[in-house]
Structures are given as C-alpha cells and as structure tokens.
C-alpha positions, 0 to 999 in steps of 0.5 A: 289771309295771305300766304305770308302775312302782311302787316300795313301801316298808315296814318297822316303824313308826317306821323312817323310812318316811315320811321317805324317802319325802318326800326321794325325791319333793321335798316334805313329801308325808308326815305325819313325826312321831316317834310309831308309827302316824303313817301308816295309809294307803297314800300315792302319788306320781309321781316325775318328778325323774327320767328314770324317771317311777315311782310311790312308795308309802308305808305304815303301820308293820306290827305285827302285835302292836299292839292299836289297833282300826285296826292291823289294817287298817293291816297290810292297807293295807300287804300290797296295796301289797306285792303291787301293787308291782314293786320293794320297799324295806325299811326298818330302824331303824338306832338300835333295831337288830334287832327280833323285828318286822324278822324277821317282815316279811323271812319275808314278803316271801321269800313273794314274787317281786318285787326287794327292796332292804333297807336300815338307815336313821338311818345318819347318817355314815360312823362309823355304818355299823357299825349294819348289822351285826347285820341280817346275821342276818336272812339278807338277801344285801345290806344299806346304809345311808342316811339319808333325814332328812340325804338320805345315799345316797338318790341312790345307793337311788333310782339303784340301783333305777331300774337294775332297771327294763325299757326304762329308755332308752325311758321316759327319751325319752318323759318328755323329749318330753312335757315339751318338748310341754306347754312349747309349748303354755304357750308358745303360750298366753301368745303368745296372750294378749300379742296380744290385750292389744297388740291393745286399744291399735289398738282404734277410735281415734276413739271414744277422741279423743271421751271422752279427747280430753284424753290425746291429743297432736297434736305439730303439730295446731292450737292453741286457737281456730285455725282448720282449712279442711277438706280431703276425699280425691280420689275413687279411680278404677282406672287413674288417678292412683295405681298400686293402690288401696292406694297411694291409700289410703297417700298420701291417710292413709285406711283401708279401711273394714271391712264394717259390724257390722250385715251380718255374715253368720251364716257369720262367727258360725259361724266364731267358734263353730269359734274358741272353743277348749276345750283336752282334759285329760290329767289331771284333778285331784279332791280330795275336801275336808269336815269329818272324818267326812262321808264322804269316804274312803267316796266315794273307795273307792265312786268306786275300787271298792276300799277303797283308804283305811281308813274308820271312824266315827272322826274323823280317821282320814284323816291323808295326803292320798292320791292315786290314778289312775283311768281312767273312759270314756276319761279319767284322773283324779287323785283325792285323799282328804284329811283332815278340816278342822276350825276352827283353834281344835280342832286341839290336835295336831302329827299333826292340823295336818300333816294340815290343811295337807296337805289344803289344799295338796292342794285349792289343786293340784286342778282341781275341789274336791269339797265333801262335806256330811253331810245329816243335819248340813246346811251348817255354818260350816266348809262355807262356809269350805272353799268360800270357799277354793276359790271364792277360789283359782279352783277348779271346785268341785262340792257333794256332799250325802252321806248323802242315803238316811238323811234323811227325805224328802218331795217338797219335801225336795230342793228346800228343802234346795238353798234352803238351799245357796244361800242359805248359799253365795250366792258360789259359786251356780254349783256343780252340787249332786248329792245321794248316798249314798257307802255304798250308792253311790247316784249316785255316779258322777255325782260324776265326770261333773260334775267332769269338765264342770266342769274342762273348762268351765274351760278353754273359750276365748271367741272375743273378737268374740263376748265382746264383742257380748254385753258391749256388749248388755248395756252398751247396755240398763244404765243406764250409770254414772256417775263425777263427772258423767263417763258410764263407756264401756265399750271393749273385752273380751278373755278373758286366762286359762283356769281360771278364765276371767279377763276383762279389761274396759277402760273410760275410767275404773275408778273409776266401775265399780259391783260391780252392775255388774259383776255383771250383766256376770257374770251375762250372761257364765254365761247365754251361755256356762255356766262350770257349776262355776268363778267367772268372774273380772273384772278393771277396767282403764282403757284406755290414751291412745293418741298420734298424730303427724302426719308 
C-alpha cells in the first residue's frame, strides 16, 4: 500500500468520471464537458475534507476501439493509474446501459488484486434505481448507484471506501494534530505582525512634535505667546531622596536613555542576524505555466522521470491542470502541468476556456511560476502577460528558456538573448533565467534548485532594527523629496508579510512620496537581502499623530 492511499477511478469515456471526481474533491478540479475524450491525462488530488487524507485519481475514457492518434496513450495513462492505486472505483453510465466497452474494462480489472467498488452512475432518483439491473450480467458480486452531477450517495461511495482502508483511526489523529499545528503558527504570525504596527505608534515621539507639531494636542500646555520658565530634573544620586533609581525617573516624568546607535556593538548585529527568520517549507508549490506547445508537459515528465503526461507536437494537448508529488533532496514538492495559455481572442472552444482557467487557477495557488519560453520563438507578447499575472499576484517566478540545444549559438548568444529577457520583461528583472532543453534533459535539474531558492526567499524575515538602518542610509544619502515646500521624512519601516515580502513604510505625508523613490528604497532593500525570485512589495502609509496628555 501506498504512503497515502490512492484511490483511482476509471470506466468508459463519458461515464462520469470527472464529474465524480470534482464532487469527491469540492471544486471544479476536472475539465466536465459532455463529449468523450475531455480527459487524457491521469488527474490527481489530495482530499483532506475528510478524516482520511487520500489521493483521488481521475483518468481518461478506456477505448480501446477509438482511432484518435492520441487514444492510445490515453488507455496507457489509465492502466498506470490502474496499477499505482490501492483502492478502485468503477464507473457505468446509468443511461446507455450495458456496453460491449463496460465488459472489456471489468476482464481487466479481475486480472488484478486490489479492492474494486462498481458503480452505475446518472442514477438521479430513487425511480431510477432499476438501471442497475442489467450490469448484473457482467458478474460483479455488488453493484449501486449514485449520481456524482446532483451529489446522490457520494457520502455513502466515499465512506464506504475509506472503511477499507488499514490504521484508518491513526491517520484520522495525525490530520487532526497537523492542522491544529499550522493553525498556531498562522496565529503566531499575525500575533507578530499586530505587534510590530502597535509598535510604530511609540516610535521617537519628539521628532514627530518637530514636523507634525500641529497634530499634537496638549490638553493643559501653554497657550499662544505664554511664556514657560524652564524647569530641569534634580540630579539622581543612590541612597538619597528616592528609594531606586526607577522611582526617580517615575515622579521627575524622564526615561532611561538607550545606548546611543552609534556605539552599538557588532555582538548586537549578530543577535539581529540570529532574528531574521526564514520559515522551513513542508511543501513546495510549482506550477509550470507558458504558451501551448513550448515544452512544458516534456519538462514535467523530464523533472518526474517518467511520462507521467502525454506529449505531442499537437497544440493543446495538455487540457487539466495535473498535480503531482515529488520528493528531491529531502524536500517535497507539488509540481503542476498546466495547459497552454493563448490570447483570449484564440480561445473559440468550451474544452479550451476550462483549460485556461484551470491553468490560471493553478498559478495563482502555486509558490513559484515556472514560465516556459521556446528559444526558437524568443519572448512574445503572451510571455510578458503570463508573467505579469504572476508578478501582479506575488508569485516567486523562475524563467526557463526551453529548447536552448536547437538554437544556433555563438559566444555572445546567452548574453544577447538574457538582454533581450530584460528588456521585454523590465517588471520582474529579479527572476532567475536558466537556459534548458526539457528533451535531452540538459540542466534540467536546476529548474528545482531555483525554485526551491526562490520559494524560501520568499519566506525570509527581516529583522526590523536592521531594515531600518539600511532604509535611513539610503534616505539620508537621496535627496529627499518634497511636498508643497514640506520636506518628506521618513520615520520608520516594519516588514508586515512574507511571500511576498511586503513592507510598510511610514512617512509624515504620502503624497510627496515619488515612484523613483520608492524604487530606489527597493532597489537598496534586493542589493541587502536578495529576494532572488519575488517582487518586493511596498506599501506608503502616513504615520499616525500621536496625543499627549499631561497629568
């Protein structure tokens, strides 16, 4: 048996298949169109909505009689799932009845010794229960029926199953205990985050009386053209007047004055290098995202080894977007075929538009987008808008020049064609370019190294004293801008999220804040601490007036 269970479903084209499969899981995973041969490749998900974590697996239509160039390799795609899985779901259309193709798929399936649940699907009431009948002459022991479109006795298909399935209680309290684990550390997180906003309102209240003197209120302080004798502490000395030093800075209102910045030891740096934080990734997600027909399902199978997906010279012949788990030095990751993305415009088909927005839902939950560029064709329009949508959304994102082995090269060829992904990409110029060939495998297992650097560098922490001395240099040394005469200070910085690193910077006004500006904050934030791979995100905010009150 598997480390986590897989549970397959097959059957004829048409039966239903994907359709079960998208009510089991919770969401339209499955392209569903009401034409055979939708599906071709084996399509995988984690079901966690249930006690029992387990992987469903749907597959194309097995005909063997069907004459599409492709079919073949469809039927082939369906017999690995058959033999990976421990448990399998056999699916006939209630509506067609029996078919000479239902009897050739149960001949097979007695060849193996795995537990086999057959069900007659489109059953859609209870007057409709009668249809199963006639699949009793295929000499199965047990038949039901369900209907995966209205949901009718899938609880009972999927309960029934999961009671099949060894140390069923041991499973069911580890799902319980890591899901109570990952919810402390979301709540740590945000714990974290709400403390270091509550700190900006304490933040050197003095400088903020010298700019934004007029937000302050003092609800007994002198009024306009008064005038104020100055008064100055009595000197502490130990064993006098007051019990401890604390009780004299108490009645005399003064604070203990802070080592001053500029005789901060290096042990104090180090301490703040020990604080930046970079949270460990259980999983890493990797979708693979391009123009149909780049080589992107080739580079799946290559990054696998195994053709886990069909591949062909035909456009389009990825249609799901397919998941797959994969373990490599230690680390696991999700990695995820999509199907080609083509200008709205082209997309004339159903078939085609589910696929397309499979795909950009499979990007937007990723951790790193993988964009697959053909050398032959260089970087086109459609490139720069795949990686506008993973730039826009935060996404670590990794360039991959594919099909590098068929170009004709000179010395100069790698360096000419990496100007030419600049230039074209000038938005995401902190992606890491790798120039491969997914056929031979050629550099090929770089592609997970990088991601793997980008999806952590996502995740590091800055320690917040350290931000901002690198922050105020760079102030400092700017000309600083101004704003109807008013000169723009900068206050304070505090990194509010990770992945992507987001950073919140507070300034007496925003207004006055320019875009060069901000850029060259950014451009000072990558040169200290990398971020190879994600966007660094800023956001403007004016620092709040803060009122005292005498007592």
């Amino acid at each position: 048996m598997n480390a986590m269970p897989i549970i397959a479903i097959v059957g004829r084209p048409n039966v239903g298949k994907s359709t079960l499969f998208n009510r089991v899981v919770g969401e339209n995973k499955a392209i569903v169109e009401d034409l055979p041969g939708v599906t071709r490749d084996r399509n995988y998900a984690l079901v966690e909505n249930y006690s029992f974590p387990f992987y469903l697996v749907d597959t194309g239509g097995y005909d063997t009689d069907n004459t599409d160039p492709l079919q073949k390799r469809v039927v082939e795609q369906t017999m690995v799932a058959v033999d990976e899985a421990d448990i399998i779901l056999c699916l006939f259309d209630g509506n067609t009845g029996l078919q000479a193709g239902d009897e050739e798929i149960v001949s097979i399936l007695r060849g193996y010794n795995k537990t086999i649940f057959y069900y007659v699907n489109k059953c859609d009431g209870k007057e409709q229960e009668e249809k199963i009948y006639d699949f009793y002459a295929l000499g199965v022991s047990e038949l039901k029926d369900l209907s995966a479109k209205y949901g009718r006795n899938i609880n009972d298909v999927v309960e029934e199953t999961l009671k099949t399935l060894p140390d069923y209680e041991e499973q069911a309290r580890r799902t319980k205990e890591k899901r109570e684990r990952l919810q402390a550390q979301q709540e740590d997180m945000e714990l974290e985050i709400q403390r270091e906003l509550a700190a900006l309102n304490t933040d050197d209240e003095d400088e903020e009386l010298e700019d934004d003197g007029g937000d302050f209120e003092f609800s007994d302080g002198p009024g306009e053209g008064d005038s104020v004798e100055p008064r100055f502490a009595p000197v502490f000395t130990p064993g006098g007047e007051w019990e401890s030093e604390n009780d004299y800075l108490k009645e005399n209102r003064l604070t203990k004055l802070a080592p001053s910045k500029g005789s901060a030891s290096t042990e104090e740096e180090q301490e703040e290098e020990k604080q930046e934080e970079v949270i460990a990734l259980d999983l890493i997600k990797i979708a693979l995202v391009g123009k149909p027909n780049v080589g992107k399902s080739t580079l799946y199978n290559t990054l696998l080894g195994e053709e886990r997906v069909i591949t062909s010279d035909i456009a389009g012949t990825t249609r799901d977007s397919v998941d797959t788990p994969l373990k490599r030095d230690g680390q696991d990751y999700l990695l995820v075929d999509t199907a080609g993305l083509r200008k709205k415009a082209r997309v004339t088909d159903n078939v085609e538009h589910y696929s397309t927005l499979r795909a950009l839902k499979a990007l937007s939950a990723a951790d790193v987008c993988v964009l697959v560029i053909d050398a032959l064709e260089g970087v086109s329009e459609q490139d720069t808008k795949i990686a506008g949508l993973a730039h826009d959304q935060g996404l670590g994102l990794v360039i991959c020049i594919n099909k590098w082995d068929a170009v004709e090269k000179t010395h100069h060829s790698v360096h000419e064609f990496t100007l030419d992904v600049r230039d074209k990409l000038k938005f995401a110029r902190y992606a890491p370019i790798i120039y491969i060939s997914a056929l031979s495998g050629r550099r090929c297992p770089r592609v997970l190294d990088t991601a793997k650097e980008v999806a952590y560098a996502r995740q590091r922490r800055i320690p917040t004293g350290k931000l901002n001395r690198i922050l105020k240099r760079v102030h400092e040394r700017t000309s600083a801008p101004t704003y109807r005469g008013l000169v723009l200070k900068f206050y304070f910085a505090a990194q509010v999220a990770v992945a992507p690193p987001r950073i919140a910077l507070f300034f007496n006004f925003t207004r006055g804040v320019h875009f060069s500006y901000l850029r060259a904050l950014k451009n000072a934030i990558r040169d200290e601490f990398g971020f190879v791979g994600s966007d660094i995100k800023l956001s403007v905010r004016r620092k709040t007036s803060i009122k005292l009150h005498r007592s």
